[in-house]
N, C-alpha and C positions, 0 to 999 in steps of 0.2 A: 809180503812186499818189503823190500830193504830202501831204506831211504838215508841220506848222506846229510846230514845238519849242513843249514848252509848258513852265511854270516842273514840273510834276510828273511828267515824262520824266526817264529816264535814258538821257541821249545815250550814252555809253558802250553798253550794253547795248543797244542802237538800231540802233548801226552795227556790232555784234559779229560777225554772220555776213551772208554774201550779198554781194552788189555794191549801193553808195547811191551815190547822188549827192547829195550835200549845197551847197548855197546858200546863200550866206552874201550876207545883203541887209539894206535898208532900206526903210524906206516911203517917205521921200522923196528916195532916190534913182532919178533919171531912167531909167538904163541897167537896174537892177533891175525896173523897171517892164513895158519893153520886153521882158524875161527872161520875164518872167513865162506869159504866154501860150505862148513855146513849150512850158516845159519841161511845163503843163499837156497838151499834144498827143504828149509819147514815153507808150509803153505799154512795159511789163514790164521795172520802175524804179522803184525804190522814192525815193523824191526827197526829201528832209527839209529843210525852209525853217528859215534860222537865223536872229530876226533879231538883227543887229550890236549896236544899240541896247539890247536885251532882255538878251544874252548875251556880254557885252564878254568874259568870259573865256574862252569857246570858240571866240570869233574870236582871240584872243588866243595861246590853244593851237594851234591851225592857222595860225600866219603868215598872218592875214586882216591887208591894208596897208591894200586897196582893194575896192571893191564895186563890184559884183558878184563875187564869186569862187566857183566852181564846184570843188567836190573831189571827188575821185572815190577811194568808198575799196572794199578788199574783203577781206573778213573783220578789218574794224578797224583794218586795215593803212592810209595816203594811197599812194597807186597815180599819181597826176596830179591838178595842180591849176594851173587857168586863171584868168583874171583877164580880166571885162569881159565885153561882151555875145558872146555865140555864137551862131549859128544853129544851127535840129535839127539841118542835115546833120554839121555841127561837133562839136555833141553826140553823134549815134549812131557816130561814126568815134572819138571820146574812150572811147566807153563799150564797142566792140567791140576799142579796143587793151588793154583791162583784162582780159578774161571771157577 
């Protein structure tokens, strides 16, 4: 499930328990774009789109440099964080060295 931070989310409380995958993007960046579609095709993943722009300080608190960057956190914890585009097969091998 991909879900969009909105200004009335508490991120915190978001990513508290479970395995997320958080994205940290922009709209007009190119490799973000391209991102986009796969991570819509993993199932059972909770996916929470940050955008950069919107939330300069939660990229900020996560050492976001560069965008696209994919973090993978579990129970709150950052567990692995990549940078730039990945493919699924990339992604479910990132999300099964976590679980």
């Amino acid at each position: 499930m991909v879900k969009h931070l909105k200004e009335e989310d508490n991120f915190t409380d978001l990513i508290s328990k479970g395995i997320h995958l958080v994205d940290f993007y922009a709209e007009w960046c190119g490799p973000c774009k391209m991102l986009a579609p796969v991570l819509e095709t993993l199932e059972d993943i909770d996916i929470i789109k940050v955008n950069t722009d919107e939330f300069p300080l939660i990229a900020r608190e996560y050492g976001v440099m560069s965008i696209p960057t994919l973090v993978y956190i579990k129970n709150g914890e950052v567990k692995l964080k990549e940078i730039g585009f990945r493919t699924k097969d990339e992604i479910i091998t990132s999300l099964n060295s976590i679980k």
